[in-house]
Structure formats: C-alpha cells, structure tokens
NUBA-272892 format. One record per residue (C-alpha): residue in one letter; x, y negated, z negated. Coordinates in steps of 0.2 Angstrom, whole numbers, plus 5000, padded with zeros to 4 digits. Example, Ala and Ser with C-alpha at 12.3 -4.5 7.8 and 13.67 -1.06 7.14 Angstrom:
# residues 2
["A"; [5062; 5022; 4961]]
["S"; [5068; 5005; 4964]]
This chain:
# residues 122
["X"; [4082; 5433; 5606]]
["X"; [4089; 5444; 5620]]
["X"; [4100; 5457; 5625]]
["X"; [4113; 5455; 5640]]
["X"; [4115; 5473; 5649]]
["X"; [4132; 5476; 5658]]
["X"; [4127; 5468; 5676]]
["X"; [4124; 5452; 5669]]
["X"; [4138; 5449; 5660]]
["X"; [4149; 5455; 5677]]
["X"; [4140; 5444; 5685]]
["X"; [4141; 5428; 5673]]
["X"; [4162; 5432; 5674]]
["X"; [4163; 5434; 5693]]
["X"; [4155; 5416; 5691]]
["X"; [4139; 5420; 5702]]
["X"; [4129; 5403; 5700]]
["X"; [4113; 5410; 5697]]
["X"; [4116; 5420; 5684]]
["X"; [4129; 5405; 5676]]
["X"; [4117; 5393; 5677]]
["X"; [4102; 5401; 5667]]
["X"; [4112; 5409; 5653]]
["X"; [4122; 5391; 5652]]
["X"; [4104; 5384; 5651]]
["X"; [4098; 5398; 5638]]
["X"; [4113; 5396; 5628]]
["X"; [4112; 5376; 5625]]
["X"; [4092; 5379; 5621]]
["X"; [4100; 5387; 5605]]
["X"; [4092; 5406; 5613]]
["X"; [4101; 5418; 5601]]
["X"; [4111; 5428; 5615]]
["X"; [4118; 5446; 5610]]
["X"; [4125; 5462; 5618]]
["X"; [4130; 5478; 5616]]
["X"; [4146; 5485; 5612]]
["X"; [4144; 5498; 5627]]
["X"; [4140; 5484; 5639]]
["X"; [4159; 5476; 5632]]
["X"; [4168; 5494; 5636]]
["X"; [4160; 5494; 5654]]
["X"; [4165; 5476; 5655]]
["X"; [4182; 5480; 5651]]
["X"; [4185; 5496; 5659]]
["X"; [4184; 5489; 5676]]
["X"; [4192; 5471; 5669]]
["X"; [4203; 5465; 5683]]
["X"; [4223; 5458; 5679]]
["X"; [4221; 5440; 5676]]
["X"; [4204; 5440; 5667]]
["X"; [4207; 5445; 5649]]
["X"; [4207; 5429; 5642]]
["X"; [4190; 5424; 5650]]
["X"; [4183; 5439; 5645]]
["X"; [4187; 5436; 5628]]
["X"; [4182; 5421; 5627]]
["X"; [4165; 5425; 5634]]
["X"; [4161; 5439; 5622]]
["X"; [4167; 5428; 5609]]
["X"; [4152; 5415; 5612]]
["X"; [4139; 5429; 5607]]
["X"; [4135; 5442; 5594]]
["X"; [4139; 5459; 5596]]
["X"; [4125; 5472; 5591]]
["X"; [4130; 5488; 5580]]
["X"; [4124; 5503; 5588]]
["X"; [4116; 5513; 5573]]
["X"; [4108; 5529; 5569]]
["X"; [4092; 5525; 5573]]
["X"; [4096; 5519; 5590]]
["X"; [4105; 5535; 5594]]
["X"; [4088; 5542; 5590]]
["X"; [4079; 5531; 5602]]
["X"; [4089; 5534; 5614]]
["X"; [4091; 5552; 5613]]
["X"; [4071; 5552; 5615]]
["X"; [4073; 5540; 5630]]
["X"; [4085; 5553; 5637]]
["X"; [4071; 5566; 5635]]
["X"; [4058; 5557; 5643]]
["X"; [4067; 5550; 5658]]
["X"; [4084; 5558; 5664]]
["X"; [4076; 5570; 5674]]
["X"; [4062; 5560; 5680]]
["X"; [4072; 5544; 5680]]
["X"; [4090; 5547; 5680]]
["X"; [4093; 5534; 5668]]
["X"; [4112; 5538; 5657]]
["X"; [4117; 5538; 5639]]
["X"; [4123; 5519; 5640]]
["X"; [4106; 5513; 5649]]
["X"; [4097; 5525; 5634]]
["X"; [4108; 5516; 5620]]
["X"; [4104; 5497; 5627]]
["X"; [4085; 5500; 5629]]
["X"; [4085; 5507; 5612]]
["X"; [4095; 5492; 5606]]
["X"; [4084; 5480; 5613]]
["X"; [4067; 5489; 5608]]
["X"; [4072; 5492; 5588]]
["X"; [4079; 5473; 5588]]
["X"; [4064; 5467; 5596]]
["X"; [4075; 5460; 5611]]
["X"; [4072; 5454; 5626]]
["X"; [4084; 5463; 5639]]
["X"; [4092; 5454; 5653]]
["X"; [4097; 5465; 5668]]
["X"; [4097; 5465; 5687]]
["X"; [4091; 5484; 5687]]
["X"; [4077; 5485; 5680]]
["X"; [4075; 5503; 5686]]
["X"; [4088; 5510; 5675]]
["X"; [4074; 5504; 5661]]
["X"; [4058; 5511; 5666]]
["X"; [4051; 5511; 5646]]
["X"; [4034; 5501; 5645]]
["X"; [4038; 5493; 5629]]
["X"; [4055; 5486; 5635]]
["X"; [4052; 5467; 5639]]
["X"; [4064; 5459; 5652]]
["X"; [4069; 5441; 5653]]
C-alpha cells in the first residue's frame, strides 16, 4: 500500500512520463494507491482552468485517507522534532504521520521534507 504526497500527483496530471508510467504500472499490479486529503487541497488550489474534470477523475481512481486524531498527534510530534532543524510544515507533518500509522509507503519527489527514519519511500 502507498501514500502519493502532493508533487506526485502534480506531476502524474501535468502528464510527466515517468511518474505516469510507474503509477499506471503500480495501479494495474492491483498496488492499493491512497492520498491524502491535504495533498487534494494543494492539488486543487493551484488547479489551472480547464483541468477540473481530469482532476476529478484522477482522485476518483484512489482512496482518500481520513486525517484522524491520532495523526494530528504524530504530526504535532514530527513538528517538534524537525521544523527547526528541518523546516518541514504542518501538511509535510500530516502526510508523514498518515503514512507511518497506516503503515504506508510514501511516494514523493522530496524526500527532504521527510527526514523521519521510520518513513519508508517507494
């Protein structure tokens, strides 16, 4: 099972072959796909006229993860540990915590917004 962060599914919509190509491949393997519901809001705040249908149609092909209470609390102790040190934010806090109490692996192209040992990565 894995997690798509943000860039990903940006990347996947703005159709760069690469990342198309392995999530295609992941998806007809029967890999169980998920993302966030923050990754969705950044997706769609910076949506561009025209896209809305695709969009939709891509998030409707995966499962959305509830962000719970015990995530917030993951992530609150992520912030602790590495905004200062690491600059990470709220959203990259909320994802890493999603992917650690679901036992997810994450997908992302910036690995450095996750520097937690016990996240695994695709």
């Amino acid at each position: 099972m894995l997690l798509l962060d943000t860039d990903v599914i940006i990347d996947y919509l703005r159709n760069r072959k690469e990342i198309v190509s392995k999530l295609q491949k992941l998806y007809q393997k029967g890999k169980l796909i998920h993302y966030s519901p923050l990754s969705k809001a950044e997706v769609y705040a910076g949506i561009r006229k025209g896209e809305e249908k695709n969009t939709a149609a891509f998030f409707n092909l995966f499962t959305s993860v509830p962000v719970t209470d015990d995530i917030g609390e993951q992530a609150g102790h992520y912030l602790m540990k590495y905004s200062k040190s690491n600059g990470i934010h709220t959203v990259d806090a909320l994802i890493a915590a999603t992917a650690k109490l679901y036992g997810f692996a994450l997908w992302t192209k910036n690995r450095k917004h996750y520097p937690m040992k016990e996240i695994r990565f695709v």
